[in-house]
C-alpha positions as CSV (number, residue, x, y, z in Angstrom):
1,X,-23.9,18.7,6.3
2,X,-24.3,15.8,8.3
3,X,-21.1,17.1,10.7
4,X,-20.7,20.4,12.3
5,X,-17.9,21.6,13.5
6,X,-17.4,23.2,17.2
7,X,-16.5,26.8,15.8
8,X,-19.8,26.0,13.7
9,X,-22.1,25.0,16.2
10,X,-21.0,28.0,18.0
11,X,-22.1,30.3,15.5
12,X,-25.3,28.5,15.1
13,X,-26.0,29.0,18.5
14,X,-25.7,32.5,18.3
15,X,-28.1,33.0,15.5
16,X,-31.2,31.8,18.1
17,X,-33.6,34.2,19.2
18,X,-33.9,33.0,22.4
19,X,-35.7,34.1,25.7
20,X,-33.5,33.5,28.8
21,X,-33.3,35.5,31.8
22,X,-31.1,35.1,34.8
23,X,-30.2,36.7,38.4
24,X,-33.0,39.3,37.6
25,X,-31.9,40.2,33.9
26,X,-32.7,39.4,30.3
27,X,-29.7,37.9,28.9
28,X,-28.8,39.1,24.9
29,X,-26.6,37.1,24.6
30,X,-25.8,33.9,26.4
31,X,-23.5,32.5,23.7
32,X,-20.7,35.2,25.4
33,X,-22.3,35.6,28.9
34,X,-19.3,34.6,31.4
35,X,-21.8,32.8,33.8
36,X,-23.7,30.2,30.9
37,X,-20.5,30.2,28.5
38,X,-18.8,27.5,30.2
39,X,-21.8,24.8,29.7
40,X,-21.5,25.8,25.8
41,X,-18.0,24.7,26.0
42,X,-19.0,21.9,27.0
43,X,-21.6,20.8,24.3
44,X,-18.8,22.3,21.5
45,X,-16.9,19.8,22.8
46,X,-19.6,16.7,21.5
47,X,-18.8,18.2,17.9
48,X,-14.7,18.8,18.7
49,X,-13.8,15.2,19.2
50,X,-16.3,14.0,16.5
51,X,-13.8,15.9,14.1
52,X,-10.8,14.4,15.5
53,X,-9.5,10.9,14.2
54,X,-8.7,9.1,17.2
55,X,-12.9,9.4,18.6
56,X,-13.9,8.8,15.3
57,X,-15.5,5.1,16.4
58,X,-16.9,6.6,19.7
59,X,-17.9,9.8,18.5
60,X,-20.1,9.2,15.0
61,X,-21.4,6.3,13.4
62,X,-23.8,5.3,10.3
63,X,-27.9,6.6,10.1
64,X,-30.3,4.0,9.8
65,X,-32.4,7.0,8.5
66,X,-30.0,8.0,5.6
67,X,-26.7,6.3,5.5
68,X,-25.0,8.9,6.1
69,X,-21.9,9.7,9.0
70,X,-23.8,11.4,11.9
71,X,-22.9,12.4,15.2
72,X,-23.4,9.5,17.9
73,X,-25.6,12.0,20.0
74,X,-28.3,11.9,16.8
75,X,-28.1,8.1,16.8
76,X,-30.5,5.5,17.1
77,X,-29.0,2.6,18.3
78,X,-29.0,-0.1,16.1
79,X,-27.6,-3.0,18.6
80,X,-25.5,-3.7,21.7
81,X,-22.7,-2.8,20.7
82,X,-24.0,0.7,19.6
83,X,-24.8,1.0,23.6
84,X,-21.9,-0.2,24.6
85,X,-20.1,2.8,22.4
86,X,-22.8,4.9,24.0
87,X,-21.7,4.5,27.6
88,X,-18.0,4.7,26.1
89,X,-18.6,8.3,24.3
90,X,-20.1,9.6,27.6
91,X,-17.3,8.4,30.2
92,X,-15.1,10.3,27.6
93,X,-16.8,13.5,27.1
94,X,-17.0,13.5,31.9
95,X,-12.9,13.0,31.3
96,X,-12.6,15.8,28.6
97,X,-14.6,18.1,30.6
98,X,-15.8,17.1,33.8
99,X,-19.2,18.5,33.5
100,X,-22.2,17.9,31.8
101,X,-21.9,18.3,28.2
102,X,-25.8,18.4,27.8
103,X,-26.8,16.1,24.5
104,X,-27.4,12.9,26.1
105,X,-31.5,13.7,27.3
106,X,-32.0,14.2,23.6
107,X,-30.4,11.4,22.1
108,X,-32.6,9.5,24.8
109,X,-35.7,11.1,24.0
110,X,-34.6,10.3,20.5
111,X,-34.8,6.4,21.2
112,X,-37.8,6.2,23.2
113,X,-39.9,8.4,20.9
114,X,-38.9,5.9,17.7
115,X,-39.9,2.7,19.6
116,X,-43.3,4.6,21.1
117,X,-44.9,6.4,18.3
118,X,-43.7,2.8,16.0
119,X,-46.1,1.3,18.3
120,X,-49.0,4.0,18.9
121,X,-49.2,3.9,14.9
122,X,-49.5,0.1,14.6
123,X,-52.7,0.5,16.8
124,X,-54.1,4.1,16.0
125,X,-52.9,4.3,12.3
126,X,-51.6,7.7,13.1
127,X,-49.3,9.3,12.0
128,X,-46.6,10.1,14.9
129,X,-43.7,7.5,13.0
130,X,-43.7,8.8,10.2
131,X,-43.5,12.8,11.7
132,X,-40.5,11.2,14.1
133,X,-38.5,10.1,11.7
134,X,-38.6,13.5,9.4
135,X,-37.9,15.4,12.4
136,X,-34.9,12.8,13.0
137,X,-33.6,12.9,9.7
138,X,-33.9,17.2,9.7
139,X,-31.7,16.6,13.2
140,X,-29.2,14.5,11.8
141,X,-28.6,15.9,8.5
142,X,-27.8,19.4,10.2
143,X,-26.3,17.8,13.6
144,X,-28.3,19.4,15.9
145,X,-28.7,19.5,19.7
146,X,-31.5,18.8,20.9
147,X,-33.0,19.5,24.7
148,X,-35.1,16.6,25.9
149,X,-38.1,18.0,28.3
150,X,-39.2,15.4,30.3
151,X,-40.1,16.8,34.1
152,X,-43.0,18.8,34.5
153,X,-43.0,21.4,38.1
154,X,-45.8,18.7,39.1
155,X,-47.6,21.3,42.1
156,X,-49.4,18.6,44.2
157,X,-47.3,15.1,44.3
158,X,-50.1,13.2,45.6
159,X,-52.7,14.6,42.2
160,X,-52.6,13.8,38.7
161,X,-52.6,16.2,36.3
162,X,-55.8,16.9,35.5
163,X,-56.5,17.5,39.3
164,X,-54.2,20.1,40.2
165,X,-55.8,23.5,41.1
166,X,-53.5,25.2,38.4
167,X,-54.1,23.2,35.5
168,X,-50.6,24.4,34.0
169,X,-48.8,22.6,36.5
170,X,-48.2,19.4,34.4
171,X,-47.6,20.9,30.6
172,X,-50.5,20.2,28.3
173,X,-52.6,21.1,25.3
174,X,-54.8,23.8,25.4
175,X,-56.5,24.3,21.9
176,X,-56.2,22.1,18.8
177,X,-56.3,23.8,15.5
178,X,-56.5,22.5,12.1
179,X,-53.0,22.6,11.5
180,X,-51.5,22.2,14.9
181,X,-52.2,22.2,18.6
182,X,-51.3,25.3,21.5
183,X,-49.2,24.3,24.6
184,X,-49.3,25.6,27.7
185,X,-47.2,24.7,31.0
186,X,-43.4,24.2,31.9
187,X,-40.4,22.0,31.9
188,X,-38.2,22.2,35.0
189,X,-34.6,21.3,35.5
190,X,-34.1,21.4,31.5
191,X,-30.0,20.8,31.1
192,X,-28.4,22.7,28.1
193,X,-31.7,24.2,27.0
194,X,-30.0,27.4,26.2
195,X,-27.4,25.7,23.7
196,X,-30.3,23.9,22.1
197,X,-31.6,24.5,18.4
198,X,-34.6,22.0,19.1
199,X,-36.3,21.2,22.1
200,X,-38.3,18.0,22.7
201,X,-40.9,17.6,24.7
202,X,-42.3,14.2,26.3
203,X,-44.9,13.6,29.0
204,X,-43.5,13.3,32.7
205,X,-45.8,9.8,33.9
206,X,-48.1,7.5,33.2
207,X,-51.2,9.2,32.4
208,X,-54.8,8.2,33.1
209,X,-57.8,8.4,30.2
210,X,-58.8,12.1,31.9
211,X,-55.2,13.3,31.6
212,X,-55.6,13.2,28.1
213,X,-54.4,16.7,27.1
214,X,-51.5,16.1,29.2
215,X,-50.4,13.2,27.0
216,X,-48.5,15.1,24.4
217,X,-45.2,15.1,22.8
218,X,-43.5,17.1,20.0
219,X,-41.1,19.2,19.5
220,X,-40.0,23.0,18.6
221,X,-37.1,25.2,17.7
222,X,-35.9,26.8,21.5
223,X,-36.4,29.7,20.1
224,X,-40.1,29.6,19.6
225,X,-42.3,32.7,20.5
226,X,-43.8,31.7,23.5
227,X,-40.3,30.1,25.3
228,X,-39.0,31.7,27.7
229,X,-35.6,29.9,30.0
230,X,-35.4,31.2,33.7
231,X,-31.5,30.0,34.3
232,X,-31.3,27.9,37.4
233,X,-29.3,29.2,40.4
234,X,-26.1,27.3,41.3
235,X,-23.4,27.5,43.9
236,X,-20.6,29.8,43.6
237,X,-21.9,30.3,39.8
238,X,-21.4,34.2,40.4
239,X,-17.7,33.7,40.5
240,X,-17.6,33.1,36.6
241,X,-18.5,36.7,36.6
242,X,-15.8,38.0,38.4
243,X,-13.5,40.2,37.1
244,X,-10.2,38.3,35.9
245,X,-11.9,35.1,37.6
246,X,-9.7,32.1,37.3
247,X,-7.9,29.8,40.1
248,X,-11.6,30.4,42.2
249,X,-13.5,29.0,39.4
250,X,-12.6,25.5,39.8
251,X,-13.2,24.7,36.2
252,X,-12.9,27.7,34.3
253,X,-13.4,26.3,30.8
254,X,-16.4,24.0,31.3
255,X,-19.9,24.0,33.2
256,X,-23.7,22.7,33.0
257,X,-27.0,24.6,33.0
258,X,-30.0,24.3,34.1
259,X,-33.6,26.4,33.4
260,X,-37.2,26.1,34.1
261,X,-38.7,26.5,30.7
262,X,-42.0,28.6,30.2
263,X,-44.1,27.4,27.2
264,X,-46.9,30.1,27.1
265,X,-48.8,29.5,24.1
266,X,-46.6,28.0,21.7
267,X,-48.2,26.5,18.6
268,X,-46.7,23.3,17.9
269,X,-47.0,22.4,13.8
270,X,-49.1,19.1,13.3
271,X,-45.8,17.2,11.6
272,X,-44.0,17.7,14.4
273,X,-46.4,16.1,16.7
274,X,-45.6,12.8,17.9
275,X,-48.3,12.2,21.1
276,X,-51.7,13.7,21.6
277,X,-54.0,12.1,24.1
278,X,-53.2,8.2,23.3
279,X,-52.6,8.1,27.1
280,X,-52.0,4.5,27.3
281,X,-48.1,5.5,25.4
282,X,-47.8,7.6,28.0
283,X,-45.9,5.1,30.8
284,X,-44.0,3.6,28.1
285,X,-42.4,6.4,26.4
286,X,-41.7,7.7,29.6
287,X,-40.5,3.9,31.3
288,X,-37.9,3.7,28.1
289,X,-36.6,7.0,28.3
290,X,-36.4,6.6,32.3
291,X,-34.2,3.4,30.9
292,X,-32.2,5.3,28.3
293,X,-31.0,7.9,30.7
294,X,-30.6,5.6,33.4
295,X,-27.7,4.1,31.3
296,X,-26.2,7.2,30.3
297,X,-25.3,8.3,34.0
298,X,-22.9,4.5,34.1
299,X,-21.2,6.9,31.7
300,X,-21.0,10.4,32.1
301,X,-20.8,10.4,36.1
302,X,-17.7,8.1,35.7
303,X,-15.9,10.3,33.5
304,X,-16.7,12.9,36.1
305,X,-15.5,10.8,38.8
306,X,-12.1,10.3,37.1
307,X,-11.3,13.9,36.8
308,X,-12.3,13.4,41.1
309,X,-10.6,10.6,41.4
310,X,-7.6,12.1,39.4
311,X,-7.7,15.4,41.9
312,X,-8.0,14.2,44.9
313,X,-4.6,12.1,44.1
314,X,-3.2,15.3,43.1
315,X,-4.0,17.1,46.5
316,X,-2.9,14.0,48.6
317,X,0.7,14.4,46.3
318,X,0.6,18.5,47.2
319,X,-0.6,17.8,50.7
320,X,2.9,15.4,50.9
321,X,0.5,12.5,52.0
322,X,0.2,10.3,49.1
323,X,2.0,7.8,50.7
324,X,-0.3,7.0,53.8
325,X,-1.6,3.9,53.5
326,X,-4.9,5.4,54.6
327,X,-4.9,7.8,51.8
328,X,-4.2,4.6,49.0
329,X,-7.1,3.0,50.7
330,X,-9.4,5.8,50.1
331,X,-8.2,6.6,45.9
332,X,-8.4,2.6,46.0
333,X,-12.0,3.0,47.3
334,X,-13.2,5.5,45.0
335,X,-11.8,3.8,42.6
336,X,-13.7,0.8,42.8
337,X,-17.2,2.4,43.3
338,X,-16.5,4.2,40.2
339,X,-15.7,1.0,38.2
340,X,-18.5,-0.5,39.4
341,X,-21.0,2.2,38.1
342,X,-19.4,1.9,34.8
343,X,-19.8,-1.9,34.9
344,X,-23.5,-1.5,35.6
345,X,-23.3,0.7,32.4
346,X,-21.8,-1.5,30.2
347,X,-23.8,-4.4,31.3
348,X,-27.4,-2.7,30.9
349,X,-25.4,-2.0,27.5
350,X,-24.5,-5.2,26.6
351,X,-27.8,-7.0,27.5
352,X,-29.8,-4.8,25.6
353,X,-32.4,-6.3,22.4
354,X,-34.4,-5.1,19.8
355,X,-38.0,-3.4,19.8
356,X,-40.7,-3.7,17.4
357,X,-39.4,-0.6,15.5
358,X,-36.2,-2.3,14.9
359,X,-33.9,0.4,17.3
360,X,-32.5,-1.2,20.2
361,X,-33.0,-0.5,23.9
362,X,-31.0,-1.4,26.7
363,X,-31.9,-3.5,29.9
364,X,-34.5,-1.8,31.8
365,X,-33.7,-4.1,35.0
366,X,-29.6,-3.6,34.8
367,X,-30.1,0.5,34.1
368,X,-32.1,1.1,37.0
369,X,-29.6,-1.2,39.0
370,X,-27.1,1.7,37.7
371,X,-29.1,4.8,38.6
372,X,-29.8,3.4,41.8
373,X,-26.1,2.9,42.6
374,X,-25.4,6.6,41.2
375,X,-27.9,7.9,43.7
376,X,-25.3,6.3,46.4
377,X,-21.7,6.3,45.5
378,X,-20.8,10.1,44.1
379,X,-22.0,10.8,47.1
380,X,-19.2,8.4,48.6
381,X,-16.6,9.5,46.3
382,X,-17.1,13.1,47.1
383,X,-16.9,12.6,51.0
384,X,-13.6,10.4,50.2
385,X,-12.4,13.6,47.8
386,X,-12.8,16.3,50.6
387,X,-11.7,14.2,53.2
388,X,-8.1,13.1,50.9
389,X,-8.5,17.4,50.5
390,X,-8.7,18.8,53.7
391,X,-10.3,21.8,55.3
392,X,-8.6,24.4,53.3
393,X,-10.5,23.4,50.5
394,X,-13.6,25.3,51.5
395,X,-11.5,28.0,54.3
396,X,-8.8,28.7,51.2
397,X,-8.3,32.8,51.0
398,X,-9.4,34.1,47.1
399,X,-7.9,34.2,44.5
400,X,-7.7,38.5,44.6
401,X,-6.2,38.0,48.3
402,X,-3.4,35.6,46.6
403,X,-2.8,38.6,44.0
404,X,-3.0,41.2,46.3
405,X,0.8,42.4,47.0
406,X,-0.8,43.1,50.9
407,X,-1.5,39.4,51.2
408,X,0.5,37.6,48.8
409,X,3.1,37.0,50.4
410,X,1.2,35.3,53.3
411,X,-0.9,33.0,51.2
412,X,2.2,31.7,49.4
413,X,4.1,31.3,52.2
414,X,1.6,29.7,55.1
415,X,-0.4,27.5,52.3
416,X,2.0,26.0,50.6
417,X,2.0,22.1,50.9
418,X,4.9,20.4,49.8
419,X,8.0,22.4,48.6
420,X,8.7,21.2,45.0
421,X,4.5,22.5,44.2
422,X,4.0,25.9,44.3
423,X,0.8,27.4,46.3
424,X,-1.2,28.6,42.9
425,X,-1.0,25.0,42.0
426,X,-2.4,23.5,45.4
427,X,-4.7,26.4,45.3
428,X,-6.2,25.1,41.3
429,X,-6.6,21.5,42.5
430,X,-8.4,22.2,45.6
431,X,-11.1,24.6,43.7
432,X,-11.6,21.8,41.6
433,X,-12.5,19.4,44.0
434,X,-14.8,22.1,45.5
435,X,-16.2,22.9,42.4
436,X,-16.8,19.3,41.5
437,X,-18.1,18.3,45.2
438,X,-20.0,21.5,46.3
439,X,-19.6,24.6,43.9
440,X,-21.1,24.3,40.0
441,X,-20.3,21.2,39.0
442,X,-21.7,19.5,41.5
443,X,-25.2,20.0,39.8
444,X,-24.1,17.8,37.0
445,X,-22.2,15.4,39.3
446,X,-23.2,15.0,42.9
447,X,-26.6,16.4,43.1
448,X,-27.6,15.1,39.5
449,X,-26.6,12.0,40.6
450,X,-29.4,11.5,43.3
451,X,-32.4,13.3,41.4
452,X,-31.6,13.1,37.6
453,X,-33.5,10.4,35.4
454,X,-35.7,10.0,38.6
455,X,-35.0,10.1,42.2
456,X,-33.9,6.9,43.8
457,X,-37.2,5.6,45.2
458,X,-38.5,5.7,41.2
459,X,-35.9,2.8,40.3
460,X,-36.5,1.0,43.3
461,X,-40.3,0.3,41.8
462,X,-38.4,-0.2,38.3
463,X,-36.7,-2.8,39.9
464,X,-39.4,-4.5,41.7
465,X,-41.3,-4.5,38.3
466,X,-38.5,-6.1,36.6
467,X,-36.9,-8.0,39.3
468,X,-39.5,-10.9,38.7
469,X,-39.5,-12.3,42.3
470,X,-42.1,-15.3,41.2
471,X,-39.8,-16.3,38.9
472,X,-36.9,-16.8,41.5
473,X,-39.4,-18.4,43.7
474,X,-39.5,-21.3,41.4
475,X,-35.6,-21.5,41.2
476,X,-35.8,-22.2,44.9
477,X,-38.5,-24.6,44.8
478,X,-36.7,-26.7,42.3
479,X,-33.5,-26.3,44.4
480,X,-35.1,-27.3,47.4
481,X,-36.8,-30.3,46.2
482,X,-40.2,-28.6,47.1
483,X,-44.2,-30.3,45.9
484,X,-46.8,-27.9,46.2
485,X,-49.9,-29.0,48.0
């Protein structure tokens, strides 16, 4: 079964055993929990449109591994077009639900971990490769989701791992065994962890020779004894909870999550394995997933930002001032920063090449160049989206004060905007921009955006490193006619 359905994912889902508590409370069963259902949706909806016809090309392609049709999230990319298609699927899936849909840190991890452990075998004769691509193949056959654990809590910013005073702080291995190794430690800020089968775990930065146990990657099924998911807190998240919730949700249907994950003591098989203690792989496995992700975001944040773009038009037409020039200046505005990350996308995309192991990865320079611009302009389009919206947008009344007969009357009557859109409708789009700018969503949109695949000073030294200022030097020499001494 190298296709699942959504209805089948689902049910997979809901076979897991796993650990997750949240707001104080052990959670039985997150599959139908009001508050972490929504961010399922949204991963059913990476195997929905993989079933339909029209998102066949986007949606699945052909293994390298096996041959066989597999969904696009279990790919490795086999040229520039495949990245291009990447960037494609993911500006689709922010339109279709404009939220994170939670497979793209795997299918990252995915690529980095081929090219690394292709390359720590060629020198160490291990056997990391070879335990990759079974893993791979067991992923793709069954079309699994797979959480990629890259950021470690990190205690002390200005220590390494080995010299923090809790030596858990940056995730690491704590006995090796004949037949496996024992982790201990935890992954922060883990997106869709709870509506993962796998989980896969890589080393946060470059490591030095006495980090050694911290220089580990494998992975384990999420519902491993010894895994436990804290849900993260987000704002206005409570309101999925509330009885006959709906117009205050925003988006009602779709959502992200986010946990700190405890591994206390989980055994980790020796063929599933892929790093342990070659520290020197450390920076480069985590330098080409930094890429990886980096391009993802000139995808998925501008799918996002067309569901913004597409509301804040809507609230300018209810507000009856779609036609100030002021207001065409702005959608015009947000319009073009959008483009522009999706250009930066596509290009990273489209100048990628080939690594030794034969997958292809994208343009480390170009991809940071588009993280760096997501870390500015959400933050642009959002301001733009609540100014178009107005104040209401975060003063607007509740939904059970527009049903109660008491109050009803008032709401309708002193909120309306223009005549021919009734209030309920206003009322929708502007909890959407709030939920997109400030309330859930913004997680996996504006916040995300500065802080996810590294924080905006960690591609400014990407792009120093790849900028290759000497080289430009000599561009200007020649220009300039210029004879060194």
């Amino acid at each position: 079964m190298a296709l699942m359905t959504g209805e089948q994912y689902e049910e997979s889902i809901r076979k897991l055993k796993l650990n997750i508590y949240m707001l104080g409370e052990k959670i039985d069963n997150p599959v139908d929990d009001p508050i972490l259902r929504p961010s399922l949706n949204s991963v059913k909806m990476t195997y929905d449109l993989a079933q339909q016809a029209e998102y066949e090309d986007l949606m699945t392609t052909t293994s390298n591994l096996t041959g066989e049709k597999i969904n696009r999230f279990t790919n490795l990319h086999q040229s520039s077009e495949d990245l291009v298609k990447k960037v494609k699927m993911q500006r689709l899936l922010g339109q279709k639900t404009a939220a994170c849909f939670q497979r793209c840190v795997g299918m990252d991890a995915f690529n980095s971990v081929y090219s690394t452990t292709y390359e720590v075998d060629k020198q160490y004769k291990t056997n990391y490769f070879k335990n990759f691509k079974k893993f791979l193949t067991y992923v793709q056959d069954n079309d699994l989701t797979v959480d990629g654990a890259m950021t470690d809590p990190k205690g002390d910013r200005g220590l390494s791992p080995s010299k923090q005073a809790d030596p858990d702080l940056y995730l690491r291995v704590v006995e090796i065994r004949p037949d496996g190794i024992i982790v201990r430690g935890a992954k922060a800020h883990q997106t869709g962890m709870c509506n993962s089968h796998e989980v896969l775990v890589l080393p946060t930065i470059a490591m030095r020779p006495e980090d050694k146990e911290y220089a580990v990657a494998f992975s384990v099924p999420t519902d491993t004894e010894g895994i436990t998911m804290i849900i993260g807190r987000q704002s206005c998240d409570t309101r999925k909870s509330e009885k006959d919730a709906d117009i205050d949700v925003g988006n009602k249907v779709f959502g992200g999550v986010e946990a700190l994950v405890v591994f206390d003591d989980v055994f980790v098989p020796n063929e599933r394995i892929f790093l342990n203690g070659e520290t020197e792989y450390a920076g480069m496995l985590v330098e080409r997933f930094a890429g990886y992700h980096r391009q993802s975001y000139g995808g998925c944040k501008v799918g996002v930002g067309d569901v913004l773009i597409g509301a804040a038009a809507l609230a300018a037409d209810y507000n009856g001032a779609a036609r100030a020039s002021h207001i065409k200046d702005k959608l015009i505005e947000m319009t073009h920063l959008n483009e522009t990350l999706y250009a930066c996308g596509i290009a990273c995309s489209a100048e990628g090449h080939q690594t030794k192991a034969g997958n292809y990865e994208i343009n480390l320079l170009l991809a940071n160049v588009c993280k760096q611009n997501i870390t500015r302009f959400p933050y642009e389009i959002v301001r733009l989206a609540e100014d178009i919206a107005g104040g209401v947008m975060v003063t607007l009344p509740s939904e059970k004060d527009y049903n109660n007969p008491a109050t009803r009357e008032y709401v309708d009557k002193y909120l309306v905007g223009v005549a021919s859109v009734s209030t309920e409708n206003r009322m929708r789009i502007l909890r959407l921009i709030e939920n997109l700018s400030l309330g859930t969503a913004a997680v996996g949109y504006r916040t995300e955006s500065m802080h996810g695949a590294g924080s905006p000073q960690a591609q400014r030294i990407m792009i120093a490193r790849q900028g290759n200022i000497p080289a430009k030097k000599k561009l200007a020499k020649a220009i300039a006619r210029i004879k060194e001494e």
